[in-house]
DRENTORKOL-3810 file (N, C-alpha, C; in nm, 4 decimals):
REM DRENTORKOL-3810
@n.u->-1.3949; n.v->-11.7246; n.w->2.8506; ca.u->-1.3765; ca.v->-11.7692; ca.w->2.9876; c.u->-1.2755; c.v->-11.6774; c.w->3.0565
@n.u->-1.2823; n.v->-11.6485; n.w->3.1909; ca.u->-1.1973; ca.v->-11.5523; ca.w->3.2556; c.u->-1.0838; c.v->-11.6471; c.w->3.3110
@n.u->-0.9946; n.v->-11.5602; n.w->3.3152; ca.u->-0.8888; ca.v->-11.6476; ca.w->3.4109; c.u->-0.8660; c.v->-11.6872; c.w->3.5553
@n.u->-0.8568; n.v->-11.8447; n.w->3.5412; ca.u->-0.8740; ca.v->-11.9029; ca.w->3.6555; c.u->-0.8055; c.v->-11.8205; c.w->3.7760
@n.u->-0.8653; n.v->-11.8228; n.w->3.8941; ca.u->-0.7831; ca.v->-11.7457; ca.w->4.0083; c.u->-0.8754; c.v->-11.8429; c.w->4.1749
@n.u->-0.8001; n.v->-11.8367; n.w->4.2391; ca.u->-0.8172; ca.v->-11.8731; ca.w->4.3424; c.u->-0.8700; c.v->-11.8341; c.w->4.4226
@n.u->-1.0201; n.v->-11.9353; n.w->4.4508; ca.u->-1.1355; ca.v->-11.8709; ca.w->4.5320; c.u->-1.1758; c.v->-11.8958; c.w->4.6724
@n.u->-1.0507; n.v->-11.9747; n.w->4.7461; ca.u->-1.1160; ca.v->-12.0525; ca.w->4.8115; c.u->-0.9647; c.v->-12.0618; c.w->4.8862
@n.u->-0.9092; n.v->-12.0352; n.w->5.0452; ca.u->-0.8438; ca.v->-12.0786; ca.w->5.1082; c.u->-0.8823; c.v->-12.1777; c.w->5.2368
@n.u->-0.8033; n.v->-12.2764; n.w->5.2748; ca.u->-0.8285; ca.v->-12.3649; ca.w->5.3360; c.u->-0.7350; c.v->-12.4603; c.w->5.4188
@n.u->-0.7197; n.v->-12.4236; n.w->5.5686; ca.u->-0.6567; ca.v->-12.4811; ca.w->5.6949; c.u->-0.7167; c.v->-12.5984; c.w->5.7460
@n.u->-0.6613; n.v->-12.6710; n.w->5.7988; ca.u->-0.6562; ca.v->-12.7652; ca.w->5.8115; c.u->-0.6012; c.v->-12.7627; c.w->5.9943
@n.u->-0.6902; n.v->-12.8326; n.w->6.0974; ca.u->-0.6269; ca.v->-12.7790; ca.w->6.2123; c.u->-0.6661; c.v->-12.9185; c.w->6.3315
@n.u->-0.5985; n.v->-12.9412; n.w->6.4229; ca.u->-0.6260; ca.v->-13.0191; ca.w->6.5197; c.u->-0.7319; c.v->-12.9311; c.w->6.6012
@n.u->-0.7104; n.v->-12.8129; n.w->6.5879; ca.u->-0.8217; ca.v->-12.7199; ca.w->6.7177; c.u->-0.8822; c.v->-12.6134; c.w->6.6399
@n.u->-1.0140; n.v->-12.5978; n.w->6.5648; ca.u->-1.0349; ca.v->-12.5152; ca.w->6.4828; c.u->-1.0642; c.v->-12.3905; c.w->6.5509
@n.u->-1.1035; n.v->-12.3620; n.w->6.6660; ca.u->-1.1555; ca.v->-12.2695; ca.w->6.7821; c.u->-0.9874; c.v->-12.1958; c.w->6.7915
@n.u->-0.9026; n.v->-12.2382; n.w->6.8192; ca.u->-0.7866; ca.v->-12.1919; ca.w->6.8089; c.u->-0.7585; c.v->-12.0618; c.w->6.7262
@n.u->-0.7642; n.v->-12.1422; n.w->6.5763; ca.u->-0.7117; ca.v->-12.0815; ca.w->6.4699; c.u->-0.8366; c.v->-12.0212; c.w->6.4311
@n.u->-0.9563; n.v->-12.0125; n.w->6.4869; ca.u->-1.0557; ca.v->-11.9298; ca.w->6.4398; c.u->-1.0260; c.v->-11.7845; c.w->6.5232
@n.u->-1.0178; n.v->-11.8336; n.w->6.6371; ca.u->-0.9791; ca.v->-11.6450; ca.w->6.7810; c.u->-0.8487; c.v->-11.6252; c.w->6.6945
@n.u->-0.7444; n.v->-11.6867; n.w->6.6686; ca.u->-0.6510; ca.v->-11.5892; ca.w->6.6225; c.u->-0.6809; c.v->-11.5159; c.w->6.5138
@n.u->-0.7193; n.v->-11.5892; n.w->6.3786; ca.u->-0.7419; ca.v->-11.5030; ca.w->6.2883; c.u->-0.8747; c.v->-11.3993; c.w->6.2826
@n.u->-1.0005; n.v->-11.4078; n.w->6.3698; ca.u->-1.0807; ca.v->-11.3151; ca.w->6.4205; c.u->-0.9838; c.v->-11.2345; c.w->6.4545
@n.u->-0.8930; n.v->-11.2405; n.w->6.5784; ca.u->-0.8676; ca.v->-11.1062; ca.w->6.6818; c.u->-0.7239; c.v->-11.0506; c.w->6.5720
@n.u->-0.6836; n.v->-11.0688; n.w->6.4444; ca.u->-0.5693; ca.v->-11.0427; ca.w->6.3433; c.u->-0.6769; c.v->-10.9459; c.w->6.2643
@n.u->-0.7665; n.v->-11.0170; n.w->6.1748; ca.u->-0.7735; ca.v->-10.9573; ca.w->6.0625; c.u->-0.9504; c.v->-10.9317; c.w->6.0641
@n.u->-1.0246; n.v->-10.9722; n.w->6.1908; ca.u->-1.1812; ca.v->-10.9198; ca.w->6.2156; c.u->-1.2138; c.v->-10.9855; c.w->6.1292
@n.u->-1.1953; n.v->-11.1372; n.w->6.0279; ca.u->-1.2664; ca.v->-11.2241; ca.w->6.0214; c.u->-1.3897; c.v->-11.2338; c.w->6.0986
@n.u->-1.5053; n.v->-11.2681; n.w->6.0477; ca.u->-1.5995; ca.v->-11.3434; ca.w->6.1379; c.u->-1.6224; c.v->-11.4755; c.w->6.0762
@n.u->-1.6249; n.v->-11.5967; n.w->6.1202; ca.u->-1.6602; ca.v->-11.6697; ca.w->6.1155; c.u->-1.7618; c.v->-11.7500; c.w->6.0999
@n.u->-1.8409; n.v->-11.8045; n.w->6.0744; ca.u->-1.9622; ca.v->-11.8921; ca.w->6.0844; c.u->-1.9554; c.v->-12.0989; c.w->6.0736
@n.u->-2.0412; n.v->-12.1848; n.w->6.1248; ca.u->-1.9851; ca.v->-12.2747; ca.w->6.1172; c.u->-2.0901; c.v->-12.3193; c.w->5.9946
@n.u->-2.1011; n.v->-12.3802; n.w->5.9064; ca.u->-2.1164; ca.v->-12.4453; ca.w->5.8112; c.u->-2.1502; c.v->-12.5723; c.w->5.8279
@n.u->-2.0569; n.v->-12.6784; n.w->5.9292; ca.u->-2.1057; ca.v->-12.7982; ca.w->5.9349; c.u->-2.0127; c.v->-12.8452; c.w->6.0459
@n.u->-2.0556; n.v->-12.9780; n.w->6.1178; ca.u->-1.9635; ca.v->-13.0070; ca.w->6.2443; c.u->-1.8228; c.v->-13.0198; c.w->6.2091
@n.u->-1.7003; n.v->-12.9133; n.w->6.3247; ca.u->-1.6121; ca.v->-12.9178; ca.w->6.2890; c.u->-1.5361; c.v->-12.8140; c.w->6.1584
@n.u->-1.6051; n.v->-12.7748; n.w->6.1010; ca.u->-1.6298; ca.v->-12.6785; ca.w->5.9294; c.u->-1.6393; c.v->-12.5597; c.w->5.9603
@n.u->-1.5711; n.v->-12.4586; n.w->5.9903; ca.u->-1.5955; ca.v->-12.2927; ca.w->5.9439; c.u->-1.5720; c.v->-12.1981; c.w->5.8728
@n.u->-1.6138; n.v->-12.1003; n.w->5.8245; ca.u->-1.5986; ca.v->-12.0536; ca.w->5.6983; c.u->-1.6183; c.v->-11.8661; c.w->5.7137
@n.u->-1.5705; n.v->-11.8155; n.w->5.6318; ca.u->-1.5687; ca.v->-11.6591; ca.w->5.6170; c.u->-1.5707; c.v->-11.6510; c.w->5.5469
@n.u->-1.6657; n.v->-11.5522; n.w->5.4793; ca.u->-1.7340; ca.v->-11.5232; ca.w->5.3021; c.u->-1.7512; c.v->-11.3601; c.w->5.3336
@n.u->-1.6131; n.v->-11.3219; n.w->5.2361; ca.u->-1.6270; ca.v->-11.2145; ca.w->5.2355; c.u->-1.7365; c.v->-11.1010; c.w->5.2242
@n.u->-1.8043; n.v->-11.0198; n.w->5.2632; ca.u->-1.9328; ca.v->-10.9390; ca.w->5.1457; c.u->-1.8728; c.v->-10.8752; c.w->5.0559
@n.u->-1.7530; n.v->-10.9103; n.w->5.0237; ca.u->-1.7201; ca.v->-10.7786; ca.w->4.8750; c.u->-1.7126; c.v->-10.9243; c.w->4.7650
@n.u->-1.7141; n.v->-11.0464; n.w->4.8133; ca.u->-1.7114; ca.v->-11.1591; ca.w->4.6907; c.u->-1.5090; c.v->-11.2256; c.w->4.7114
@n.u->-1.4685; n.v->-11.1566; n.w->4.7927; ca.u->-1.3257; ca.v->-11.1947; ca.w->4.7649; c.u->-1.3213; c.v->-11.3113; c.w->4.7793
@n.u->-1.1930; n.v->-11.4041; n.w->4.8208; ca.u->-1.1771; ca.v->-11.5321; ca.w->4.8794; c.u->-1.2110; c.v->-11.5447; c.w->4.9560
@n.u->-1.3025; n.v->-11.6599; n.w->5.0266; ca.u->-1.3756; ca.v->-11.7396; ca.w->5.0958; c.u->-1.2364; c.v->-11.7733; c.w->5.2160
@n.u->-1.2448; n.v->-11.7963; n.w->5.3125; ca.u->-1.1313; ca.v->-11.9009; ca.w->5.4203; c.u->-1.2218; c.v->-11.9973; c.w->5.4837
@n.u->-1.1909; n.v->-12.1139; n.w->5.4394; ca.u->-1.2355; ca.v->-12.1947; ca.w->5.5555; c.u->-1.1339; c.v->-12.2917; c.w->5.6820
@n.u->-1.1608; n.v->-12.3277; n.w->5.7884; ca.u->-1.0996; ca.v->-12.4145; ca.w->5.8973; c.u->-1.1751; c.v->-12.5072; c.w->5.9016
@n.u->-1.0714; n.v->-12.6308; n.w->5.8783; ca.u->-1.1675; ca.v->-12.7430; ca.w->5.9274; c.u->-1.0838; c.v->-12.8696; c.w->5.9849
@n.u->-1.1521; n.v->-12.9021; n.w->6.0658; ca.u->-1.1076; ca.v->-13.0162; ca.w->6.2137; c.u->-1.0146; c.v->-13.1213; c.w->6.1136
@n.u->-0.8808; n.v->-13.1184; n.w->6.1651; ca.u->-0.8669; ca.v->-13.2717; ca.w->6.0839; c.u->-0.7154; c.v->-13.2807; c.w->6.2053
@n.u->-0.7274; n.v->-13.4659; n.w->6.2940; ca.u->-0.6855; ca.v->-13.4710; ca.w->6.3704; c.u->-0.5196; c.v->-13.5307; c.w->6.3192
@n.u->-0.5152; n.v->-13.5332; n.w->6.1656; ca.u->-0.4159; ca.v->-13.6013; ca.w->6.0785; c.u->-0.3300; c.v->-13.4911; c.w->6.0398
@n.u->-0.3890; n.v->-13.3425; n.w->6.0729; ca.u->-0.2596; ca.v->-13.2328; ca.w->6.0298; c.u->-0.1878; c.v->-13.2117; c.w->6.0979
@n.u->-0.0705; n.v->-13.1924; n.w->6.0392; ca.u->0.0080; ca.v->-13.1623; ca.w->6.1635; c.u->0.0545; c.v->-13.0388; c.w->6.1195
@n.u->0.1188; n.v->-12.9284; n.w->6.2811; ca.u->0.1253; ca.v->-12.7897; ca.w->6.2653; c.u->0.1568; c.v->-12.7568; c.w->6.1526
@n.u->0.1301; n.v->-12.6425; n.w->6.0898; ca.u->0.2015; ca.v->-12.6258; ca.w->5.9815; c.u->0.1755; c.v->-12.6654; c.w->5.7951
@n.u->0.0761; n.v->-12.7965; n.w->5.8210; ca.u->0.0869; ca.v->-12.8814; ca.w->5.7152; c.u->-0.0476; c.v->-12.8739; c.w->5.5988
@n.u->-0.0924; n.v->-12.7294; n.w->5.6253; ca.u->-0.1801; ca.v->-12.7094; ca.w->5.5546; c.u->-0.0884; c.v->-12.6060; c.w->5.4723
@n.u->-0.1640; n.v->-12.5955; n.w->5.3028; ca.u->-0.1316; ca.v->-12.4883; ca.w->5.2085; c.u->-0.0487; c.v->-12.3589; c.w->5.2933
@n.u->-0.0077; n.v->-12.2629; n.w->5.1962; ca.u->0.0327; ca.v->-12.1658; ca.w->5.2666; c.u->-0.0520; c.v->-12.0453; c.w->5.2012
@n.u->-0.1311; n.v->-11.9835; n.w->5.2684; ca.u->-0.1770; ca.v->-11.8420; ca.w->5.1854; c.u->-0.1394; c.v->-11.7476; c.w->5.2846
@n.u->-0.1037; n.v->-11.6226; n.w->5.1768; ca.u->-0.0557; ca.v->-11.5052; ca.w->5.2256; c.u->-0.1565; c.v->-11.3762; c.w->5.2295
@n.u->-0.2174; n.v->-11.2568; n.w->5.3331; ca.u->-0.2989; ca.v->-11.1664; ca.w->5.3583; c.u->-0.2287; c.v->-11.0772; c.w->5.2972
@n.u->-0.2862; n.v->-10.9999; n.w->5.2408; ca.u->-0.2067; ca.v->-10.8260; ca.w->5.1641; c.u->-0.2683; c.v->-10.7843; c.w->5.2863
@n.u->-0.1280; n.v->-10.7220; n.w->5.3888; ca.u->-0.2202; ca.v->-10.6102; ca.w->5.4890; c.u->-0.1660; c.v->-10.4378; c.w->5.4832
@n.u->-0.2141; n.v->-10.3686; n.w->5.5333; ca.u->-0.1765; ca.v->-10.2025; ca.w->5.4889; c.u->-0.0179; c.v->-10.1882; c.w->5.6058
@n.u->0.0035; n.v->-10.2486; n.w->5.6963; ca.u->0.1085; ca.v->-10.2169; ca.w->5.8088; c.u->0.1689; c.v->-10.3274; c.w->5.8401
@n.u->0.2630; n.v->-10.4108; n.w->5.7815; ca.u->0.3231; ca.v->-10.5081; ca.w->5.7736; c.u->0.4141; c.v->-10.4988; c.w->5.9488
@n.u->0.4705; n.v->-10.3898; n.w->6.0118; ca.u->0.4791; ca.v->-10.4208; ca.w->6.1346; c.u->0.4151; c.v->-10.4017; c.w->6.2411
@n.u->0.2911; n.v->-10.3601; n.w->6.2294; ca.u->0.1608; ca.v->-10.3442; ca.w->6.3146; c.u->0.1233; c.v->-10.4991; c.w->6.3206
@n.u->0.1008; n.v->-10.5165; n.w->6.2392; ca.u->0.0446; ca.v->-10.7061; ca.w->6.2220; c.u->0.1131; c.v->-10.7863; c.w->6.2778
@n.u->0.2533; n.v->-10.7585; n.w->6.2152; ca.u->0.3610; ca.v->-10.8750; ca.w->6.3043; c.u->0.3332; c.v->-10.8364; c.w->6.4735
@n.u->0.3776; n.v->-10.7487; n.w->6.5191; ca.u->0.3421; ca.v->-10.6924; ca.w->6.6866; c.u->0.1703; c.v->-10.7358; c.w->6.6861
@n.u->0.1079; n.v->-10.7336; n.w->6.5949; ca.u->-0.0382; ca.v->-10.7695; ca.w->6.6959; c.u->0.0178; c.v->-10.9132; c.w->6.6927
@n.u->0.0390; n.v->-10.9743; n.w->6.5327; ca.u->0.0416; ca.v->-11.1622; ca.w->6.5536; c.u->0.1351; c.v->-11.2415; c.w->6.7078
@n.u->0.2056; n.v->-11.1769; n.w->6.7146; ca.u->0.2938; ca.v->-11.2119; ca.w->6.8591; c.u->0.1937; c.v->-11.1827; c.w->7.0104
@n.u->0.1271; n.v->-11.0164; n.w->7.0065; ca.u->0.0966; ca.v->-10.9978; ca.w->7.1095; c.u->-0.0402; c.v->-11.1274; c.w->7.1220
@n.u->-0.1187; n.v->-11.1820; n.w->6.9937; ca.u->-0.1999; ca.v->-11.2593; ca.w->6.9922; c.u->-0.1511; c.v->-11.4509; c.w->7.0090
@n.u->-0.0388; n.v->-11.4457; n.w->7.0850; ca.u->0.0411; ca.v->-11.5724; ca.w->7.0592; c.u->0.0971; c.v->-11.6679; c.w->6.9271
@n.u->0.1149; n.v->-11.5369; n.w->6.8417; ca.u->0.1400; ca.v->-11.6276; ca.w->6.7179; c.u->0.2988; c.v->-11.6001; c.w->6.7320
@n.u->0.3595; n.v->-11.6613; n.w->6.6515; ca.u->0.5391; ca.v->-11.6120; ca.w->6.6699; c.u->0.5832; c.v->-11.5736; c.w->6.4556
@n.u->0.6796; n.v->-11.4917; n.w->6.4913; ca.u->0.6966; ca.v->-11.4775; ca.w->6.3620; c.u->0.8132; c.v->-11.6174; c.w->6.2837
@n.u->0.8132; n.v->-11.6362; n.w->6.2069; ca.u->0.8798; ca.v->-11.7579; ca.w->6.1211; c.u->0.9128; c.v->-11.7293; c.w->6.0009
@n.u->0.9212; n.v->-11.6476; n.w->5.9310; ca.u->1.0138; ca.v->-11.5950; ca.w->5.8156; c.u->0.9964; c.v->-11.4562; c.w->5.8677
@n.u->1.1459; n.v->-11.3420; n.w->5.9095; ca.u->1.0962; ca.v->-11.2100; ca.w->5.9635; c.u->1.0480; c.v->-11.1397; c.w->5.8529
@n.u->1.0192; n.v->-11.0048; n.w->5.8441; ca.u->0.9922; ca.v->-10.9407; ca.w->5.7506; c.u->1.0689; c.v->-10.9274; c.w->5.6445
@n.u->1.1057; n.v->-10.9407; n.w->5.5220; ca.u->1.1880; ca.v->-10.9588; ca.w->5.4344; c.u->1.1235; c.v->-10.8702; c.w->5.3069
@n.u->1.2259; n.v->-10.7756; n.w->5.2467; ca.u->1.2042; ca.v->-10.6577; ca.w->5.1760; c.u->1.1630; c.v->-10.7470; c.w->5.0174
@n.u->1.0916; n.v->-10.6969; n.w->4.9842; ca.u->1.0693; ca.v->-10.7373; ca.w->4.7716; c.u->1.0471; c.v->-10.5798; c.w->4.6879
@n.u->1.0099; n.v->-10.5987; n.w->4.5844; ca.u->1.0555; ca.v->-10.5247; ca.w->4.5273; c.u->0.8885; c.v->-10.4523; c.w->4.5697
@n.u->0.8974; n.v->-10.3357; n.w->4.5465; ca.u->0.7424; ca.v->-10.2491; ca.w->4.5864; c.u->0.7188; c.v->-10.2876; c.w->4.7634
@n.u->0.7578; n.v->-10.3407; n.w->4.8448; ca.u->0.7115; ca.v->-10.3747; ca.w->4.9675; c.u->0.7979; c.v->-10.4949; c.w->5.0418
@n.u->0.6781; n.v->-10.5612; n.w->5.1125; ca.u->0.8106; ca.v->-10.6244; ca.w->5.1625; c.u->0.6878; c.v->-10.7884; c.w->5.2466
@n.u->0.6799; n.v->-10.8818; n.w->5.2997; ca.u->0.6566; ca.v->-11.0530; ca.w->5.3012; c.u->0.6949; c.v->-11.0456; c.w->5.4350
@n.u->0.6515; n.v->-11.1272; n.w->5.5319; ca.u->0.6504; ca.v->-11.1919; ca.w->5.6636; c.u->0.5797; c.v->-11.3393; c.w->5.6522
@n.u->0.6052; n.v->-11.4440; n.w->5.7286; ca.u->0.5299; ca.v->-11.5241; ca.w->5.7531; c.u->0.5159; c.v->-11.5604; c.w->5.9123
@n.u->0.3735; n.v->-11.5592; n.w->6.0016; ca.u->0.3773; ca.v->-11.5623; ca.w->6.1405; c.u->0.3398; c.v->-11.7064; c.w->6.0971
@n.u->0.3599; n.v->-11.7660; n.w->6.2453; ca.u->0.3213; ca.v->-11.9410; ca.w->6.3138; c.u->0.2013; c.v->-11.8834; c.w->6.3461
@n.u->0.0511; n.v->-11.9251; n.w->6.3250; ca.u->-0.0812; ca.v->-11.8957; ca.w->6.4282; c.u->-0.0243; c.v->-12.0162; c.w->6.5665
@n.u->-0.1105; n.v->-11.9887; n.w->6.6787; ca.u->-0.0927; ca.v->-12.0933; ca.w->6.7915; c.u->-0.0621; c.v->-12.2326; c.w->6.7551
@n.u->-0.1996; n.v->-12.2680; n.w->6.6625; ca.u->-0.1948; ca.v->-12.3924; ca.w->6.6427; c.u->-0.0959; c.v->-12.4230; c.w->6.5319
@n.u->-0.0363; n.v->-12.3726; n.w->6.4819; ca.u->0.0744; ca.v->-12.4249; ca.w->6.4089; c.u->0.1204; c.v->-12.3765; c.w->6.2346
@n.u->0.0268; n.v->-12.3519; n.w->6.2363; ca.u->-0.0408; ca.v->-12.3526; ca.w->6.0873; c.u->0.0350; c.v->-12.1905; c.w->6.0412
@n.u->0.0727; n.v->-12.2074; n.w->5.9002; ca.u->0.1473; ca.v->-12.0749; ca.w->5.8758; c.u->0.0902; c.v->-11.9754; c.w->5.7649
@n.u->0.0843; n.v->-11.8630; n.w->5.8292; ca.u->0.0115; ca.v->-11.7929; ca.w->5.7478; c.u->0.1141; c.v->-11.6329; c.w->5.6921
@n.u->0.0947; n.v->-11.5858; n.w->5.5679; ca.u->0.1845; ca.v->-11.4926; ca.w->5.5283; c.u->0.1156; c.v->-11.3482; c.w->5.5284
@n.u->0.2420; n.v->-11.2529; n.w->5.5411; ca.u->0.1521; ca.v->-11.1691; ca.w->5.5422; c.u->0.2392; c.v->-11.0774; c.w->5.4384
@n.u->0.1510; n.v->-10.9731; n.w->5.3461; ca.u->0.2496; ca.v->-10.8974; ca.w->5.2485; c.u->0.2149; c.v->-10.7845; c.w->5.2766
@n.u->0.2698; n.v->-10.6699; n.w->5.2579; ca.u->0.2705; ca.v->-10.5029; ca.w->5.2193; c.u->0.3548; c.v->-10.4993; c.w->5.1332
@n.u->0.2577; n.v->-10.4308; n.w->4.9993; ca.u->0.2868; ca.v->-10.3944; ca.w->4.8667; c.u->0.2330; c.v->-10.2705; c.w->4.8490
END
């Protein structure tokens, strides 16, 4: 058996249209809807799946936290702001690279790494 790894990320949002344009106009996600309220992005290389889905009981913020490996850790932060997201942990150095976490509009927090 291979080792378990995580296939599947998943937000949780009062406005899924929201948090779908931000992370489209961030990372060229496309989207598709799956079922009322339900959308989903399936990579074509097989990676992790993201889905958004309507739930009027989350509140900002209160979904999981997953983090994007991106190639320009302050290109991203300047797009996530110019796209109304705000940053919420600033960029912070680790060892090989360095971690951000932006607010999307709707609340919900998403990380971003360069390694």
């Amino acid at each position: 058996m291979s080792t378990p790894f995580i296939c599947h990320v998943e937000w949780g949002t009062p406005d899924p249209v929201v948090l779908q344009h931000f992370l489209t106009q961030l990372f060229g996600w496309n989207f598709t809807s799956l079922a009322p309220d339900y959308l989903m992005f399936l990579p074509a290389d097989g990676g992790v799946s993201i889905g958004i889905m309507k739930s009027d009981q989350m509140r900002a913020g209160g979904s999981p936290s997953a983090s994007v490996r991106v190639a320009d850790l302050d290109a991203m932060l300047k797009q996530a702001m110019e796209l109304g997201g705000k940053i919420v942990v600033p960029k912070t150095p680790i060892s090989g690279g360095a971690f951000a976490f932006i607010g999307a509009p709707d609340g919900n927090l998403i990380g971003l790494q360069q390694l």
